[in-house]
C-alpha positions in Angstrom: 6.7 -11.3 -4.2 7.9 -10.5 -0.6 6.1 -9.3 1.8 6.9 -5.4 2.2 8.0 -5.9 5.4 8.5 -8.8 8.3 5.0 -9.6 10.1 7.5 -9.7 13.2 9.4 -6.5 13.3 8.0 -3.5 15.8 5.4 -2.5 13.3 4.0 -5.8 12.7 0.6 -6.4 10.5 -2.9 -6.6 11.7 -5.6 -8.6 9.8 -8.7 -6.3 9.3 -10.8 -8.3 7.0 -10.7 -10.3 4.2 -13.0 -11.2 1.1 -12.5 -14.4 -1.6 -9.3 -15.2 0.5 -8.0 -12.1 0.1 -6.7 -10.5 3.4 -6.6 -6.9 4.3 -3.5 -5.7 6.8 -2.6 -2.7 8.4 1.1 -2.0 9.4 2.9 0.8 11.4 1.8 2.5 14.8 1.4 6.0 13.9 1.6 6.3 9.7 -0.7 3.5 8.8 0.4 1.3 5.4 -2.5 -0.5 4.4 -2.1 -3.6 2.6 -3.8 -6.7 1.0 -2.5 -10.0 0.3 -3.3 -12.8 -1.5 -2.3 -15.9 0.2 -3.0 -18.4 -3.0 -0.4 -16.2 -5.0 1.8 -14.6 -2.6 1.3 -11.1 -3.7 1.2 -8.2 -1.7 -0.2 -4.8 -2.5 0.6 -1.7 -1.1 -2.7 0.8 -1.0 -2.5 4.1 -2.2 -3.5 6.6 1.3 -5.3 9.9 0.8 -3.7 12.7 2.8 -4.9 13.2 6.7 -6.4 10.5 8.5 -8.1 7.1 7.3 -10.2 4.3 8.1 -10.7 1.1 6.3 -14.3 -0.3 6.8 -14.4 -2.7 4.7 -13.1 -5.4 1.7 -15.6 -6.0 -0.9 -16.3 -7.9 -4.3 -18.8 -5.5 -6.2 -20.5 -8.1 -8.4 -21.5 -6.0 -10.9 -17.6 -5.0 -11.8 -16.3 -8.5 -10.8 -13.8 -5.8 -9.4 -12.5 -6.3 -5.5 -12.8 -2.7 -3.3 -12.0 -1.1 -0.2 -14.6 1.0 1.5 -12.9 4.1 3.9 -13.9 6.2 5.9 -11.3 9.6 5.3 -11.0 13.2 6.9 -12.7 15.8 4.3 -9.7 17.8 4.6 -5.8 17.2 5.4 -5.6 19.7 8.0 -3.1 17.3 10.3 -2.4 20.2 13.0 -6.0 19.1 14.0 -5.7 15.6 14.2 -7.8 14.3 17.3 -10.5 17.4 17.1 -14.0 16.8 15.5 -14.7 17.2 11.8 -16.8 15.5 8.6 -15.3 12.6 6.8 -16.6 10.7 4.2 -16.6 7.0 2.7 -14.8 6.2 -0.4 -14.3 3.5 -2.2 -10.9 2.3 -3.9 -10.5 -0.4 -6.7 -7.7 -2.8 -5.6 -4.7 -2.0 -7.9 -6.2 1.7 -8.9 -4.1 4.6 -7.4 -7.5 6.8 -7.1 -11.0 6.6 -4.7 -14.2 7.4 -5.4 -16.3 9.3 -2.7 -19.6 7.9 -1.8 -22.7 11.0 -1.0 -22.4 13.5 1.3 -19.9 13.9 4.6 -20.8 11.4 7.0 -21.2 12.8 10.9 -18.7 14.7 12.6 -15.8 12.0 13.4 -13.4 11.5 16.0 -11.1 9.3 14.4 -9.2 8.0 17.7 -12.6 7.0 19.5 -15.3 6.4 16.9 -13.3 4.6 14.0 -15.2 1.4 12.8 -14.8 -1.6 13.8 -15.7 -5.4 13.2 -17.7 -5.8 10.2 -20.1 -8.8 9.0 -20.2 -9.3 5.1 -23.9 -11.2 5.0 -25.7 -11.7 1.7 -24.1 -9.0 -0.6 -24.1 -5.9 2.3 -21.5 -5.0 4.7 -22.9 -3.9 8.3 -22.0 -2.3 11.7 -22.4 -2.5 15.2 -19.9 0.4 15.8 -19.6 2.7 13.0 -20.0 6.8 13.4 -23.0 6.7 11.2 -24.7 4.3 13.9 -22.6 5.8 17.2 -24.5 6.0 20.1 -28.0 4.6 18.2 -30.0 1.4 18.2 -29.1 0.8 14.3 -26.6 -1.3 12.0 -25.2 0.5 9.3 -25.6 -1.4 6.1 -23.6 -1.3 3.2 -25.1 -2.4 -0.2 -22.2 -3.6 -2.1 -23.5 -3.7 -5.7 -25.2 -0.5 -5.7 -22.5 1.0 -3.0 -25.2 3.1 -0.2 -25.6 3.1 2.9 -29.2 2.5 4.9 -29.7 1.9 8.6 -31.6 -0.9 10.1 -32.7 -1.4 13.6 -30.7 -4.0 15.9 -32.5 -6.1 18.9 -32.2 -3.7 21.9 -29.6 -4.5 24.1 -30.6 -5.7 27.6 -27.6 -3.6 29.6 -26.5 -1.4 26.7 -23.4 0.2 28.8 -21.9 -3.4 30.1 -22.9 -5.7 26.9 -20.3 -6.5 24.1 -22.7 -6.9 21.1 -21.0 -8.4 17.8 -22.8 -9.6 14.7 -22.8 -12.9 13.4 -24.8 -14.9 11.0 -26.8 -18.1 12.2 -28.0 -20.9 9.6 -28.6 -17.6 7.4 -29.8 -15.2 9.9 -28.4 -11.9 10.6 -28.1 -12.2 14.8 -26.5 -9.8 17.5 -25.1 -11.3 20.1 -23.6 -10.0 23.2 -21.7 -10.7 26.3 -21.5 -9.7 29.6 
């Protein structure tokens, strides 16, 4: 199949993540499409959004299923005059290729979508994990995701010499979990 659009017209496509070669894309400025690709194949698949805002956090394999996920982060409620202000969201998982998510738990903090939306994420020996997630904002933890069982814990992170001018990111090094920052 063809790609649902050309990677070079205004909207473009951003790489998020990928998992087993699969790669997870975003495309638009203000309606996100998100979309996943497999390279090997050439098809393209078009994820179903919930209504309001949403995050992707991450692209899994849940061993147990054999089946291939997203994890997101989505407002609790489709109130879109409200856009930018504060409110709960929650994580919820989406089968690739089913048209409905699971939520994980309980709301997660109150989010601001346009400041503290996750970022950068380390898959490392079956768990997702976060520097910069709103579950970890303004701690000294890494959210961890397990991906067979699908919860969340927190672990602590090294502290950070000059928290306020250091760039931590994760990384792993010959099988270590390691934070690593720059100045």
């Amino acid at each position: 199949k063809v790609p649902p659009s050309d990677p070079y017209d205004e909207d473009g496509l951003g790489l998020l993540g990928s998992c087993d070669g699969l790669l997870l894309f975003e495309r638009g400025r203000y309606g996100f499409t998100f979309l996943v690709c497999n390279p090997v194949s050439r098809r393209w698949l078009i994820l179903p959004r919930p209504a309001g805002m949403m995050r992707p956090c991450g692209l899994y394999l849940h061993r147990p299923s054999g089946e291939h996920r997203l994890l997101y982060l989505a407002n609790d409620d489709d109130d879109e005059t409200a856009a930018a202000a504060r409110r709960t969201a929650s994580h919820y998982v989406l089968p690739l290729g089913a048209s409905r998510a699971r939520r994980l738990g309980p709301a997660a903090t109150v989010v601001q979508f346009y400041t503290l939306i996750p970022e950068a994420y380390l898959s490392y020996r079956g768990n997702l994990h976060w520097l910069r997630h709103p579950d970890v904002y303004d701690t000294d933890k890494i959210l961890a995701f397990d991906t067979a069982s699908e919860t969340f814990r927190h672990i602590s992170r090294p502290p950070l010499a000059d928290p306020y001018n250091e760039q931590p990111f994760l990384l792993e090094t010959d099988g270590v979990l390691t934070v690593a920052a720059v100045l």
